[in-house]
C-alpha positions in Angstrom: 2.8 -80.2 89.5 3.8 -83.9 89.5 7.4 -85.3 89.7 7.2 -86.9 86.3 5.8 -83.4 84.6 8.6 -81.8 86.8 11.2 -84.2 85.5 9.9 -83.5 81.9 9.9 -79.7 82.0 13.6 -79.6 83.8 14.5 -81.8 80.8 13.0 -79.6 78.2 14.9 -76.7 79.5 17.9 -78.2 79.6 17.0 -79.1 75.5 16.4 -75.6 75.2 19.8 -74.2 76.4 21.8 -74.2 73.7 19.3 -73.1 71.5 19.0 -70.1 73.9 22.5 -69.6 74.0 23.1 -69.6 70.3 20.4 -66.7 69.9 22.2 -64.6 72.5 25.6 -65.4 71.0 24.5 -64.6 67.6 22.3 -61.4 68.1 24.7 -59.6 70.0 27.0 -56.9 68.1 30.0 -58.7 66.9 33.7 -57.3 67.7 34.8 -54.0 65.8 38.4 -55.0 66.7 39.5 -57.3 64.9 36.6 -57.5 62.3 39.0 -57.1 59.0 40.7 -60.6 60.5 37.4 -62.8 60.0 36.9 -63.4 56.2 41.0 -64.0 55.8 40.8 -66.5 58.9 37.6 -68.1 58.0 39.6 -68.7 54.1 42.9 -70.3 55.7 40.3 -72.1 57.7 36.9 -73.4 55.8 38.1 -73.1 52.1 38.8 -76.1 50.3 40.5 -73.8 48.1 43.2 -72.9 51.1 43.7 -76.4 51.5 44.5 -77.2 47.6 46.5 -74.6 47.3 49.0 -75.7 50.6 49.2 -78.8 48.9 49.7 -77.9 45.3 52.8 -75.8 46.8 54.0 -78.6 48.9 53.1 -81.4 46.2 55.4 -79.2 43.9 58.2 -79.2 46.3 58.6 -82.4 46.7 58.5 -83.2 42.9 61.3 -80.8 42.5 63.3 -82.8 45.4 64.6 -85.4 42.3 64.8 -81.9 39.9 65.9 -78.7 40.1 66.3 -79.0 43.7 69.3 -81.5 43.4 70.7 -79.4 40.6 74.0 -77.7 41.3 73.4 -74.2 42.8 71.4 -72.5 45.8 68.2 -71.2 47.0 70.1 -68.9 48.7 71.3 -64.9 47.4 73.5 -65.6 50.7 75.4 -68.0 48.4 75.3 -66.3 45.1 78.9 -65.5 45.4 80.7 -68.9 46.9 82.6 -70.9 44.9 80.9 -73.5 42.7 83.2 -76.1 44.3 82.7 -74.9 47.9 79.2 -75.3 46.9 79.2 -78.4 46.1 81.4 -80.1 48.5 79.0 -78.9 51.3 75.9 -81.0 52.9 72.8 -79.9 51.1 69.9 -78.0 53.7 66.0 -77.1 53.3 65.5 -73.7 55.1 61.9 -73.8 56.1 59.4 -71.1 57.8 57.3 -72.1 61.0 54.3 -70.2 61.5 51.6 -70.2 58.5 54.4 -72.4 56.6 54.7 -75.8 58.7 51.5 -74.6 61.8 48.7 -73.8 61.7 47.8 -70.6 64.2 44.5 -69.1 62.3 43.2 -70.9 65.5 44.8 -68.2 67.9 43.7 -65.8 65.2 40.0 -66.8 65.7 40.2 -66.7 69.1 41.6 -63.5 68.9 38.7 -62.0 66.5 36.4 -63.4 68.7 37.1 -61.9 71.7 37.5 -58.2 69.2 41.1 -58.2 70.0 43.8 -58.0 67.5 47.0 -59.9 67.7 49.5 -59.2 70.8 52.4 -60.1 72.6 50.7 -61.6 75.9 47.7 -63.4 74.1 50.7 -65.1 71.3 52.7 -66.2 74.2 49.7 -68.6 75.6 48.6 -69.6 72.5 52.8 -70.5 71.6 52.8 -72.6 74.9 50.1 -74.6 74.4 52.4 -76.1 71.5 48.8 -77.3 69.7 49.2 -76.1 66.5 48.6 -78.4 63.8 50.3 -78.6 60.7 49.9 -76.7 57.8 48.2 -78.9 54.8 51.1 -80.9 53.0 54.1 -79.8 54.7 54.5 -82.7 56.7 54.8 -85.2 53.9 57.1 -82.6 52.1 59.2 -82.5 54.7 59.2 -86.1 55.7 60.6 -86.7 51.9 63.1 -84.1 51.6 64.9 -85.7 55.1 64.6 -88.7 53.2 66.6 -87.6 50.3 69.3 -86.5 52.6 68.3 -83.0 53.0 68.7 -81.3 56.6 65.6 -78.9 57.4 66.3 -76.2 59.5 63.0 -74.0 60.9 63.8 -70.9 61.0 61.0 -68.3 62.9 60.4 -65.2 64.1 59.2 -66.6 67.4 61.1 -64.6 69.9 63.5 -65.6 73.2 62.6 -62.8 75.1 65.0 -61.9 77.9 61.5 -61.2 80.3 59.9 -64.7 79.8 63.9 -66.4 80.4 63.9 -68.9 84.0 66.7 -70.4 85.8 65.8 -73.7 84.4 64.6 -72.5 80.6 66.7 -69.7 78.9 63.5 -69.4 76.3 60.0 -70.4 76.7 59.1 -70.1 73.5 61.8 -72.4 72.0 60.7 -75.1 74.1 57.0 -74.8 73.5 57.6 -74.8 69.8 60.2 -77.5 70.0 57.8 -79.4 71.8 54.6 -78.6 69.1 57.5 -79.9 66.2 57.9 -83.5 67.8 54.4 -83.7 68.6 54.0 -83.1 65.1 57.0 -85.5 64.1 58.7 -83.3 61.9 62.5 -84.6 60.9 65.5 -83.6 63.1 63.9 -81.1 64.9 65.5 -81.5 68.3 69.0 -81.5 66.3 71.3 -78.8 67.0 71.1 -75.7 65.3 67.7 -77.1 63.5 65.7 -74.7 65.3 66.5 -71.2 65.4 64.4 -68.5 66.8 64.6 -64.4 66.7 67.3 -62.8 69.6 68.3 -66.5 70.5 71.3 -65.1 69.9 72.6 -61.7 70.5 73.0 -61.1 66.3 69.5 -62.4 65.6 68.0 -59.5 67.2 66.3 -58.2 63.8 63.6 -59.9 62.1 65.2 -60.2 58.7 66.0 -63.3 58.5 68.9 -62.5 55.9 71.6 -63.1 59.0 70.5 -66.8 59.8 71.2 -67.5 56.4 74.2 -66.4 56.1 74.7 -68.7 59.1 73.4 -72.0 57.8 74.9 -70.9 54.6 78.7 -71.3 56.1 78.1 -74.8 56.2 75.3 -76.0 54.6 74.5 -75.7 50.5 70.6 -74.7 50.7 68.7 -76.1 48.2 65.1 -74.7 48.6 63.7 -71.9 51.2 59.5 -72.4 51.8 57.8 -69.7 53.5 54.7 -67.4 53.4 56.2 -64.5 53.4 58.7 -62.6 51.1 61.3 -62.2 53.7 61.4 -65.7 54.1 63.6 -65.5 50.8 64.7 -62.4 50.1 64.2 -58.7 51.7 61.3 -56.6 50.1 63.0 -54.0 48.4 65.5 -56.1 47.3 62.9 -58.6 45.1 61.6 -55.3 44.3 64.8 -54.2 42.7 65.5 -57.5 41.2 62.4 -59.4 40.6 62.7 -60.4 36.7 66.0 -61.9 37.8 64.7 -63.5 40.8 61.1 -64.6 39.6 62.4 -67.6 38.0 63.1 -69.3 41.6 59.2 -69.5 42.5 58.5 -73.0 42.1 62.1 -74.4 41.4 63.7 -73.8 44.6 61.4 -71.1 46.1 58.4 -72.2 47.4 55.7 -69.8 48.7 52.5 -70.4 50.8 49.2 -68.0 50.8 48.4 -66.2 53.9 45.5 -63.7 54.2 45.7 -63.4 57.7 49.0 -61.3 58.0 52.6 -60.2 56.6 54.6 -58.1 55.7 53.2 -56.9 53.0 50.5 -55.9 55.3 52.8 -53.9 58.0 53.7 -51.7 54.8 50.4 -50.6 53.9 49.4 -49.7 58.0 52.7 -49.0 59.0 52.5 -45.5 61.4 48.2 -45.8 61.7 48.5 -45.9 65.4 50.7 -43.5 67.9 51.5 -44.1 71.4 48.8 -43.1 73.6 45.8 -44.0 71.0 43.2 -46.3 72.4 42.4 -49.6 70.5 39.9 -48.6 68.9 41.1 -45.5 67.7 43.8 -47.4 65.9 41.6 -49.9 64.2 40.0 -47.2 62.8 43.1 -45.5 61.9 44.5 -48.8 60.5 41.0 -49.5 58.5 41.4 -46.1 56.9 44.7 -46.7 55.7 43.8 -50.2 54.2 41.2 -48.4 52.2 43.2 -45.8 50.9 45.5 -48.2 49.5 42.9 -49.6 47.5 43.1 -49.6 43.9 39.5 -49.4 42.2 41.3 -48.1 39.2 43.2 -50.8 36.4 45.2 -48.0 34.7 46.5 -46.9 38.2 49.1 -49.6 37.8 49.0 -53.5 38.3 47.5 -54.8 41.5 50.9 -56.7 42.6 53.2 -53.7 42.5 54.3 -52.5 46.0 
């Protein structure tokens, strides 16, 4: 064999490659683990329809900014019972979510899918530190103008100081790396004290209801919209359930929720006690599978699909 027919096949080869590796990667057997997670990520991810609806919620927001939002009042059941004057004398706050609300982490959920594991505490911590997120569709701009119209935004998340990850030099990891993904993001008066307030930062934030951190903002701030993805970023589950004709007329006037297929709350209800102690991974996907399917409703007169 010549050099130059040498040099031609070492260059067709190396043509080949990826071809070759695509064919691998997509013949072998894809992940059980973490199967259920693909078609929600690949929606928050490749639909146009994901995107239009982040920014219809955020576009709506920001209309009601010169509307109901500057009306007298709260967002807040943590201030239904202050004093209309209290109220008003106080400097007005937006309460929003972090994660699916203001970033974007269907990237760590990929990942996670891809690799057929399901979402834990060691893989969420490198993915947290990273501080790569982007933001969600919208929410930058929305945020941008409610600072402008004199608003303080405070981000509250469930992101978690945990007393294991704490170093001499940095009480909590994750605060920092989120802190840090915020700026890079340039979202308004993040780094301002008290803007940024994660789970167990403080001893009475242990719980993830996010009812106490209210409260707290709510002692000295009027807040005049909350915008999250999840329920409990507004109210407590069987609270709306109790009181949802009274409290429905909030969505869109000072509440403003986000779609996200990927997880919630609504989701740890249906699968809640699937998996015991001891059970392998994939025996709790499987128990977890079976319990989404029996929560299924194939049948209309079996009640309305919303319902919990």
């Amino acid at each position: 064999m010549t050099d130059v027919s040498r040099s031609l096949l070492v260059r067709s080869l190396v043509l080949l490659l990826p071809m070759f590796s695509s064919v691998t990667a997509f013949s072998a057997e894809p992940p059980v683990i973490g199967r259920e997670q693909v078609n929600a990520t690949l929606w928050m991810q490749r639909a146009a329809e994901y995107e239009m609806s982040t920014m219809q919620v955020y576009r709506l927001a920001t209309e009601r900014l010169s509307t109901t939002i500057a009306a007298p009042g709260s967002a807040a059941l943590e201030q239904q019972s202050f004093d209309p004057q209290r109220l008003a004398a106080m400097p007005t706050a937006v309460i929003v979510d972090l994660d699916e609300t203001v970033l974007d982490n269907s990237f760590y959920q990929a990942r996670r899918a891809l690799t057929g594991g399901e979402y834990d505490e060691a893989s969420w911590q490198v993915w947290m530190r990273e501080a790569s997120a982007p933001a969600i569709a919208g929410s930058i701009d929305f945020l941008q103008a409610a600072s402008r119209a004199g608003h303080k935004i405070f981000y509250v998340t469930n992101r978690e100081c945990r007393a294991a990850d704490a170093r001499p030099d940095d009480p909590c990891p994750a605060r920092t790396a989120t802190l840090r993904n915020l700026q890079a993001l340039r979202l308004p008066n993040a780094a301002e004290p008290g803007a940024l307030s994660l789970r167990r930062e403080r001893p009475e934030w242990e719980s993830s209801d996010k009812t106490v951190r209210r409260k707290w903002i709510a002692e000295s701030y009027r807040i005049v919209a909350l915008v999250g993805d999840d329920l409990r970023d507004f109210v407590d589950r069987p609270i709306y359930a109790a009181r949802a004709a009274e409290l429905a007329p909030l969505l869109g006037t000072r509440w403003f929720l986000l779609p996200n297929s990927m997880y919630g709350s609504w989701e740890r209800g249906i699968t809640a006690g699937a998996c015991t102690s001891g059970m392998s991974a994939t025996a709790c996907a499987e128990a977890t599978t079976r319990k989404r399917y029996e929560a299924l409703k194939p049948d209309p007169s079996a009640g309305a699909a919303t319902s919990r």
